[in-house]
C-alpha positions in Angstrom: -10.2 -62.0 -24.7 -11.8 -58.8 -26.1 -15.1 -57.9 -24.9 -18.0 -57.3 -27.6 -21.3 -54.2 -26.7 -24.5 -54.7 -28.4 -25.4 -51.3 -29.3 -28.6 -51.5 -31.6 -29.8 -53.1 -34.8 -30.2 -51.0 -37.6 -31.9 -51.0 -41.0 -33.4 -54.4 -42.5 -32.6 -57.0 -45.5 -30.0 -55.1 -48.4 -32.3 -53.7 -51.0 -30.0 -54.5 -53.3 -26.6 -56.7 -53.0 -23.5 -55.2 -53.4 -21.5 -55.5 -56.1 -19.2 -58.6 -55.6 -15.7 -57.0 -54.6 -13.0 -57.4 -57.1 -9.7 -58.8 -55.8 -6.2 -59.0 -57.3 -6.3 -62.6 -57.3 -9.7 -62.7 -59.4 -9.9 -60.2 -62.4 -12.9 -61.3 -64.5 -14.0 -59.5 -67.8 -17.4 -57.9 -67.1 -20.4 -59.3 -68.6 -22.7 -56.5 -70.5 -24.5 -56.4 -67.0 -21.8 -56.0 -64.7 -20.5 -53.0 -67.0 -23.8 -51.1 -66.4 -23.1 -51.4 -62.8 -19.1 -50.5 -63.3 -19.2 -47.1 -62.4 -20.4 -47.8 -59.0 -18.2 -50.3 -58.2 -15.3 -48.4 -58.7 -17.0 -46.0 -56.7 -17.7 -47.7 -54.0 -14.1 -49.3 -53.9 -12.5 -45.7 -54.2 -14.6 -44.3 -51.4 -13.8 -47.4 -49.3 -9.9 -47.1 -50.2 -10.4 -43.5 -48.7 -12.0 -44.0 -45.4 -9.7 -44.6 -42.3 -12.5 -47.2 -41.4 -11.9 -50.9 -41.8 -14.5 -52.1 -44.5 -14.5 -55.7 -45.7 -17.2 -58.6 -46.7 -16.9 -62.0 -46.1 -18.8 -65.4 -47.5 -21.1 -67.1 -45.6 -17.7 -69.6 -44.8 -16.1 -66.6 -43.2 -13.8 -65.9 -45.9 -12.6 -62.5 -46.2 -14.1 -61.8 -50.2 -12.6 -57.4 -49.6 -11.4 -55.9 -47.3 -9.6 -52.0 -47.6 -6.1 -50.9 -47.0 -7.2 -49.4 -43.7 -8.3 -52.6 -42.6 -5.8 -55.2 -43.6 -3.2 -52.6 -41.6 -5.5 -52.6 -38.8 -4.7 -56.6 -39.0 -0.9 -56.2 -39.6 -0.8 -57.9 -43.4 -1.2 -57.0 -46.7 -4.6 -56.8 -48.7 -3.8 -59.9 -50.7 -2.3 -62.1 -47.4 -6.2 -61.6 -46.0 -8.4 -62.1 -48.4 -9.6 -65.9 -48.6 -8.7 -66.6 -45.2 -11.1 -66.2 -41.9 -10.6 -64.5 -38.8 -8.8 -67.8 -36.8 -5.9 -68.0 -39.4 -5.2 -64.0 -38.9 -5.8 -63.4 -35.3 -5.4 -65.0 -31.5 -8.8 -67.8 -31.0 -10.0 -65.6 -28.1 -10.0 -62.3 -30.7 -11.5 -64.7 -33.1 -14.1 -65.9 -30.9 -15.6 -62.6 -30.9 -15.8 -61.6 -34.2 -17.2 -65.2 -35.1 -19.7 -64.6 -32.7 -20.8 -61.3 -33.7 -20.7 -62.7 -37.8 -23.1 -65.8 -36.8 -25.3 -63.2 -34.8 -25.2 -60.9 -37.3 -26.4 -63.5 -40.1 -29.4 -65.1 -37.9 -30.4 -61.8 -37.4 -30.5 -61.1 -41.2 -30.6 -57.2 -40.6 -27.8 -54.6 -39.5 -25.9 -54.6 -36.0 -23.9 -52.3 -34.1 -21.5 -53.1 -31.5 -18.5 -51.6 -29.2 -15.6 -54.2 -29.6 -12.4 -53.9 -27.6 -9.6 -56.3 -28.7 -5.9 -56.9 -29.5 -5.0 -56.5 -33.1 -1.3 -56.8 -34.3 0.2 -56.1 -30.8 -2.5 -53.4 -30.4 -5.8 -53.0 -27.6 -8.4 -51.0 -30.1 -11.6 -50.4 -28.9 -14.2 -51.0 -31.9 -17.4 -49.1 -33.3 -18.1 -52.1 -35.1 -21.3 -52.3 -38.1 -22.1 -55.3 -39.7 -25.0 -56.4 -42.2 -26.0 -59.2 -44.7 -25.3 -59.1 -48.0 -28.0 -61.3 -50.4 -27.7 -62.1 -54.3 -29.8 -61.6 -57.2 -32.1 -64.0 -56.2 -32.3 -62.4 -52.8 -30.5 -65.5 -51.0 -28.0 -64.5 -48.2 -24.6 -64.8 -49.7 -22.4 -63.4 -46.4 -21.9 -60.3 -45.2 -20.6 -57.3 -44.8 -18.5 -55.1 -42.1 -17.5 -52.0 -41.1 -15.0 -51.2 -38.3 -14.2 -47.4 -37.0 -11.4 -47.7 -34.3 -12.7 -45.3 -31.7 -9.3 -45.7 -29.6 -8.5 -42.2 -29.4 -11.7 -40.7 -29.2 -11.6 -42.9 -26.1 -8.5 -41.9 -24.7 -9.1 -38.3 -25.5 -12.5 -38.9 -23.7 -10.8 -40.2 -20.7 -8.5 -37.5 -20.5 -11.4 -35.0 -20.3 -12.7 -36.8 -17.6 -9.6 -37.1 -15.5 -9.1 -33.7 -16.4 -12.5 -32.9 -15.1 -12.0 -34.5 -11.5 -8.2 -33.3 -11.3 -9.9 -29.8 -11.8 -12.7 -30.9 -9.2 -10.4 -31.6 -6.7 -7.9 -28.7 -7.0 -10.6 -26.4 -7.2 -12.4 -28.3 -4.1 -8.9 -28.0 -2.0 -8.7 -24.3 -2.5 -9.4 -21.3 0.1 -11.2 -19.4 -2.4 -14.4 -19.7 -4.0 -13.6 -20.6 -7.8 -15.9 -19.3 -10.8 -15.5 -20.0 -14.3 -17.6 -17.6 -16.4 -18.7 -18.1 -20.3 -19.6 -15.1 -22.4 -22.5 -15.1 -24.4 -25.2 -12.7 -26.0 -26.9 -13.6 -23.4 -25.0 -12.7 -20.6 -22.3 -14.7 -18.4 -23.0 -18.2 -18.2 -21.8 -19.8 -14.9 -19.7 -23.3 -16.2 -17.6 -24.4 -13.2 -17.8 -23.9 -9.8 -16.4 -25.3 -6.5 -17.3 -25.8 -2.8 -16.9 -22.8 -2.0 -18.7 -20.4 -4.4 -21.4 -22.9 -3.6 -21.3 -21.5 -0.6 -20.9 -17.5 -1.8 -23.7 -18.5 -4.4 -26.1 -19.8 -2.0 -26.8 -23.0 -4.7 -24.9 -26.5 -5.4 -22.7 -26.5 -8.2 -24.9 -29.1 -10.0 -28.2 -26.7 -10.1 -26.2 -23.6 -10.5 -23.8 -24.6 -13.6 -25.4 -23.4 -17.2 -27.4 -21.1 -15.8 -26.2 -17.4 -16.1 -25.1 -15.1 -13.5 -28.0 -12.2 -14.0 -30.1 -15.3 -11.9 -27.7 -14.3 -9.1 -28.0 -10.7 -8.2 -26.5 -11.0 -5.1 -23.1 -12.0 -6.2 -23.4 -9.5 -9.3 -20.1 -7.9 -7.7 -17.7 -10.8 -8.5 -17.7 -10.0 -12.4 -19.2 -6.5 -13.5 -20.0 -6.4 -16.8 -17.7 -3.5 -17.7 -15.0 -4.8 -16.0 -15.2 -8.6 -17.8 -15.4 -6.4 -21.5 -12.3 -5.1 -20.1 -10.3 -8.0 -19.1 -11.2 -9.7 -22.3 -10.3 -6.8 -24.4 -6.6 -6.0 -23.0 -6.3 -9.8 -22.4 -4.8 -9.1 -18.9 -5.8 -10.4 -15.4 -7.4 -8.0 -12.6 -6.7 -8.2 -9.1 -8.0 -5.8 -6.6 -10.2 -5.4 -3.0 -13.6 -4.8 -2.6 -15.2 -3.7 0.6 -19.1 -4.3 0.5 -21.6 -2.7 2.8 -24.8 -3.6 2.8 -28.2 -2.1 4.5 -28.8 -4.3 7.3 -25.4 -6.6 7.2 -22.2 -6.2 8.3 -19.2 -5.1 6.6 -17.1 -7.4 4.1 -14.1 -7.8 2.2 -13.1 -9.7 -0.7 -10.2 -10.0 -2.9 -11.0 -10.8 -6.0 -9.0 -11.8 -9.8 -10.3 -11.8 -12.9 -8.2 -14.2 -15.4 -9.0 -14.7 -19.4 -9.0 -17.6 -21.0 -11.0 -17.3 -24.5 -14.5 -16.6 -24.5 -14.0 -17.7 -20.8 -13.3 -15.6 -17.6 -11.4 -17.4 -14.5 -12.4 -15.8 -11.3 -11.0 -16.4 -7.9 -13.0 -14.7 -5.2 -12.1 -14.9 -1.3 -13.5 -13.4 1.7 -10.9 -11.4 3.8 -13.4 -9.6 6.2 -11.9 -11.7 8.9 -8.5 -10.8 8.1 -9.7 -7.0 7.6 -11.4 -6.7 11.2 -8.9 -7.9 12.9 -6.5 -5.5 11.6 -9.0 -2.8 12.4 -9.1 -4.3 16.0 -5.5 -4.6 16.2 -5.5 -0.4 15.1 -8.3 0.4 17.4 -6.3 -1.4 20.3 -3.5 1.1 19.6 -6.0 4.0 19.9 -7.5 2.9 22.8 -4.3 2.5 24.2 -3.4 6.4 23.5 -6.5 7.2 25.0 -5.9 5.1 28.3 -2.3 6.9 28.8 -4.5 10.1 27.9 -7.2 9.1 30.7 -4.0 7.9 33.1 -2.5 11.7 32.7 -5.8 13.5 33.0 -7.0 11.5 36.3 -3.2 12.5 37.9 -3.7 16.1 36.5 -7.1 16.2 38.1 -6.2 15.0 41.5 -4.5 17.9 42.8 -6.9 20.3 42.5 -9.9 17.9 43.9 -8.0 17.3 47.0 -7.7 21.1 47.6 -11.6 21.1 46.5 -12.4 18.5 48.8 -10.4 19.5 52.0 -12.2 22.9 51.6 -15.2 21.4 51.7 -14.6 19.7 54.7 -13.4 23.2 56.4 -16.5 24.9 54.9 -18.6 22.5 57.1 -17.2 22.8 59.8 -17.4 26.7 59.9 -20.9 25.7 58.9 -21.5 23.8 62.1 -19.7 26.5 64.3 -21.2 29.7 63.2 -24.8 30.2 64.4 -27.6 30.7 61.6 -31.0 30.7 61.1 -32.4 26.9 61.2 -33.8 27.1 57.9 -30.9 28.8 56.3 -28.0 26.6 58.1 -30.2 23.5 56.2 -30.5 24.9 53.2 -26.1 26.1 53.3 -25.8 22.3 54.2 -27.8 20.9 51.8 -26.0 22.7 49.3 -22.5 21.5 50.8 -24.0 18.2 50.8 -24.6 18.0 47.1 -21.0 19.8 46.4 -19.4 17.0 48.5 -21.3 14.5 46.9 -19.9 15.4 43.5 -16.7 16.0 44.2 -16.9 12.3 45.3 -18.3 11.7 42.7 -15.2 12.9 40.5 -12.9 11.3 42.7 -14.7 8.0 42.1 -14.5 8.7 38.7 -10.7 9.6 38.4 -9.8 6.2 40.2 -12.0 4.5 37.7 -9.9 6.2 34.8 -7.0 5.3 36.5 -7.8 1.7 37.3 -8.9 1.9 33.2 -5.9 3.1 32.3 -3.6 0.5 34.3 -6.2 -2.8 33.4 -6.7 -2.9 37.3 -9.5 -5.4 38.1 -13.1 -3.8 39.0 -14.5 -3.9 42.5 -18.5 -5.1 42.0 -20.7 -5.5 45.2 -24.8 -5.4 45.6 -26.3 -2.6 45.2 -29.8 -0.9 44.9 -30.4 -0.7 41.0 -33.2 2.1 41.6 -30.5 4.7 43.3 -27.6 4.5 41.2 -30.6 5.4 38.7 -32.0 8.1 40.7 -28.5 9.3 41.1 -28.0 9.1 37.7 -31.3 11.2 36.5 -29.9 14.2 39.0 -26.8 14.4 36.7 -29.0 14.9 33.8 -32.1 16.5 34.9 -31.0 19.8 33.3 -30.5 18.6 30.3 -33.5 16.9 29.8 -35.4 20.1 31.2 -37.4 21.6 28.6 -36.8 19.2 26.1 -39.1 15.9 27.8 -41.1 14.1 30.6 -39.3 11.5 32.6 -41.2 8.4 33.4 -39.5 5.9 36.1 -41.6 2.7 35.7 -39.9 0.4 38.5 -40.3 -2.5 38.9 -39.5 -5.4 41.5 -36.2 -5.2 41.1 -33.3 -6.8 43.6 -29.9 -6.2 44.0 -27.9 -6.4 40.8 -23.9 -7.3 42.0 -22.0 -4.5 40.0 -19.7 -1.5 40.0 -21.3 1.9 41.6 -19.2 4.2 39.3 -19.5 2.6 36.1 -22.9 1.4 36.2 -23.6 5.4 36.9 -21.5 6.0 33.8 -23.8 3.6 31.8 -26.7 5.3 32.9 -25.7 8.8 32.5 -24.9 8.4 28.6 -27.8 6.2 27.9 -30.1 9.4 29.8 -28.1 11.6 27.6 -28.3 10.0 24.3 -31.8 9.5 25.0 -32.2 13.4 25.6 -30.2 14.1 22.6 -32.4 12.7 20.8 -35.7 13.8 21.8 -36.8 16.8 19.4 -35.3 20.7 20.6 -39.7 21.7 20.6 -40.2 19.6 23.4 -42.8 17.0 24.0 -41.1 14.0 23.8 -40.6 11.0 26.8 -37.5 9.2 28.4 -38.7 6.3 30.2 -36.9 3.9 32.6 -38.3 0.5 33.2 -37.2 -2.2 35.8 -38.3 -5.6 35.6 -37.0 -9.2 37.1 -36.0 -11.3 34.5 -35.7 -14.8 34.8 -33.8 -16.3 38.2 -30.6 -14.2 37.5 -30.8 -11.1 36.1 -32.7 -7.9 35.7 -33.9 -6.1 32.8 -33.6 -2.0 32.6 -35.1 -0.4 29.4 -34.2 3.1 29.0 -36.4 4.4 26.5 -37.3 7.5 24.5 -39.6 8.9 21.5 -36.8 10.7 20.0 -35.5 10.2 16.4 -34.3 6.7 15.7 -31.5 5.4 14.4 -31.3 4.2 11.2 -31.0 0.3 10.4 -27.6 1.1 8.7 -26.0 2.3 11.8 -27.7 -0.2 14.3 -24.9 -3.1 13.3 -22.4 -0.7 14.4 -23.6 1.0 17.1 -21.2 -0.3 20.0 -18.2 -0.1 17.5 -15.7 2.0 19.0 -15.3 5.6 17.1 -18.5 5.3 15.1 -20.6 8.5 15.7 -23.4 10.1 13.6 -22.7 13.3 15.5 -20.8 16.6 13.8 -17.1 16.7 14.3 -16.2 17.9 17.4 -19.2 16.7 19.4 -18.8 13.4 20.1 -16.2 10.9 20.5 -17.8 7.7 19.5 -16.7 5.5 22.7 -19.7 6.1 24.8 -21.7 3.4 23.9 -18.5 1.4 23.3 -17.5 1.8 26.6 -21.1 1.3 28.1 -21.4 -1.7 26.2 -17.5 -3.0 27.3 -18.5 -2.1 31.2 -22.2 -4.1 30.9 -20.2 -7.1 29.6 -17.8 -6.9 32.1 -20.1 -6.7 34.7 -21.6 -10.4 33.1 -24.2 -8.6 31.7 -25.6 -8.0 28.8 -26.4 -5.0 26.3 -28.8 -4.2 22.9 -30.4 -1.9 21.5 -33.8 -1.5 18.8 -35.0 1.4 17.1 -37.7 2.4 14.6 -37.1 5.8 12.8 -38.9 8.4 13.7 -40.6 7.0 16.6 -37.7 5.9 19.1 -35.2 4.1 20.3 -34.8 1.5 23.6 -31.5 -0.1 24.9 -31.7 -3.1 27.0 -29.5 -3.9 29.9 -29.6 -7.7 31.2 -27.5 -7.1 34.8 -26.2 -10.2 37.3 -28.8 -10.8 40.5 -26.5 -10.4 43.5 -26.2 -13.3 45.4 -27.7 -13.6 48.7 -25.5 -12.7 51.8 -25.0 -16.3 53.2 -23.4 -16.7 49.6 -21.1 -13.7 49.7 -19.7 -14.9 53.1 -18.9 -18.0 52.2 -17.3 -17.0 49.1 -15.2 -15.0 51.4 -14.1 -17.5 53.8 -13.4 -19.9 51.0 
């Protein structure tokens, strides 16, 4: 059965009735009257010949009084097998039903009605924008009425295919890795049409608040279609594809790839973010470096060894001679004083070259309590003449306990923070390096070493524990000593940062492991 839409009712009662329809059954000789009105008539049924709308009256009975060539072939017959018959002698009762219906509603009414029909006509489903009205005589009675019928079919089907079309594009775009822009040109600027989940997610908007608004409203994703380069595109009609690396104050690095496609006044753009992609191969080349550098370290600690053990066994000769020749009290102290510190640093090295070589093999790090304050004191001695001249140092200890860590590379920490810190106090003098020890929390301690040098700048701060990054001319630095102070803390289970404020200074935070108490470290042992 077809299905019948009220739209609205339109207009009122005919000012004037139509002229009654001439038929090839009926040809009457017009009166003096009638050929007044000729001219019209024959205009009217030219126009209505013309139009690919069905238009036809009927009498009150239902009888068809006209109808047009586009209608009786909407109905499968000829003009002159419809006219005098009514709707149940040319189509199916449950058709029939409707249009009767919408006649007899249509009449009551005595004004004009709209309505979407859908129904089966000679072996066809149309879908109806149907108009009907009553037509009245010279004495204003109703005398039936009249219709007109646009099939709307395909307007229909073309409207559904834009709709399927618009979720089949939906969900492709939705399923895709890449965030998915389609761009309008106008005087205006670019107009934002289409987007998917994922430039909502670039955008920093839904799709449904950012689409028809244009792209200047966006600064921040300005890069995905420069001006100049959309003029471009359009102009020699050909796509772009290339890789942009973005660096921003304050953020990290990022890549994109990005494609520019035409398509009329329109611009298809495929963005996606390869930063991940990007770091890991810079990871994967750093890797290789550090591996050089290890096998560097590993030849360096074996080149070194041979000469420190003749250093060292000399040493141990020198005190003994010290111990055997007799000297003034105050002078033997002062010659073994000075052996002491010499032994102390060539221990030092040696310490040092078995970390390098332990470093260079991956050998696991030996970590046991120790006093945090003298591997720091230890640590100022190494510096203390660089720093003279150029600054105070201020020790503000706390109550600190025993942090569970590596002697030798907690000392190597120390040293390069003391010396960056010095670095970067001005050559005039006058400026502070401050250390400060505090509990923090059950588990750790804090140490702050601080100073009221230069700063670094906020652009730097995100890579400052990158491996190779340096600010310093070529030639004096190396860029892994924060990288490696920063590797070591972690390893240790600890933690590293750093804050800075141009101009006025810069303070790196170490978070280091509490050793555990010695009832814990035996049993640890025996299990």
């Amino acid at each position: 059965m077809g299905n019948v839409r009220m739209i609205a009712g339109l207009g009122g009662k005919m000012g004037k009735p139509l002229p009654e329809p001439r038929s090839a059954a009926a040809e009457r000789e017009p009166s003096v009257a009638q050929a007044a009105e000729l001219p019209y008539r024959e205009l009217f049924l030219a126009l209505a010949e013309e139009l690919p709308d069905a238009v036809f009256t009927k009498d009150l009975q239902g009888r068809y009084t006209y109808i047009n060539s586009a209608g009786a072939q909407y109905l499968g017959l000829p003009v002159e097998e419809v006219l005098g018959r009514r709707d149940l002698d040319l189509m199916s009762p449950e058709e029939a039903q409707n249009t009767v219906e919408f006649d007899r509603q249509t009449l009551m009414a005595g004004r004009t009605l709209r309505a979407e029909m859908s129904e089966w006509l000679a072996g066809v489903q149309r879908e109806w924008l149907s108009t009907k009205g009553i037509l009245r005589g010279p004495d204003g009675q109703v005398t039936g009425l009249y219709g007109i019928c646009r099939d709307m079919s395909a307007h229909r089907r073309s409207e559904a295919s834009r709709n399927q079309s618009e979720v089949l594009f939906r969900a492709a775009a939705a399923s895709s890795f890449d965030a998915f822009f389609v761009v309008r040109g106008e005087p205006e600027g670019l107009r934002l049409m289409r987007l998917n989940s994922h430039a909502e997610v670039l955008l920093g908007c839904a799709a449904r608040e950012a689409e028809g608004r244009l792209l200047s409203e966006f600064p921040h994703i300005a890069f995905i279609a420069p001006q100049a380069l959309c003029e471009q595109v359009w102009r020699t009609g050909k796509a772009h594809d290339e890789e942009l690396k973005l660096e921003e104050p304050g953020h990290r690095r990022r890549w994109f790839r990005r494609q520019l496609n035409p398509v009329g006044d329109c611009l298809a753009i495929l963005v996606r973010d390869i930063t991940e992609q990007r770091e890991n191969e810079l990871r994967l080349r750093l890797n290789e470096r550090m591996a050089a550098v290890g096998m560097l370290a590993a030849g360096v600690a074996h080149e070194i060894n041979n000469p420190l053990a003749f250093v060292l066994s000399n040493l141990h000769y020198i005190e003994k001679e010290l111990q055997r020749l007799k000297l003034v009290p105050d002078e033997q102290s002062e010659l073994l004083e000075a052996f002491n510190d010499a032994r102390d640093g060539a221990e030092r090295m040696r310490a040092i070259v078995q970390s390098l070589g332990a470093l260079s093999r991956g050998d696991s790090v030996t970590t046991q309590p120790m006093d945090l304050h003298e591997v720091l004191d230890n640590s100022v001695q190494l510096v203390s003449g660089r720093l003279r001249g150029r600054g105070e140092l201020v020790r503000d200890y706390g109550d600190a306990p025993l942090v569970l860590a590596n002697q030798v590379q907690l000392s190597q920490v120390f040293v390069n923070l003391l010396m960056n810190a010095t670095q970067a106090l001005p050559d005039s003098g006058g400026g502070t390096v401050r250390l400060v020890t505090r509990r923090h929390g059950e588990n750790q301690v804090l140490v702050e070493v601080q100073d009221t040098g230069c700063g670094i700048p906020a652009e730097n701060l995100e890579r400052i524990f990158d491996p190779f990054f340096t600010t310093k001319p070529v030639g004096e630095g190396t860029g892994l000593g924060l990288s490696i102070s920063h590797d070591i803390i972690r390893g240790l289970g600890g933690e590293m940062s750093v804050s800075s404020i141009v101009g006025k200074g810069t303070t790196f935070r170490l978070l280091l492991p509490v050793a555990p108490e010695l009832d814990e470290l035996e049993e640890n042992e025996v299990h």
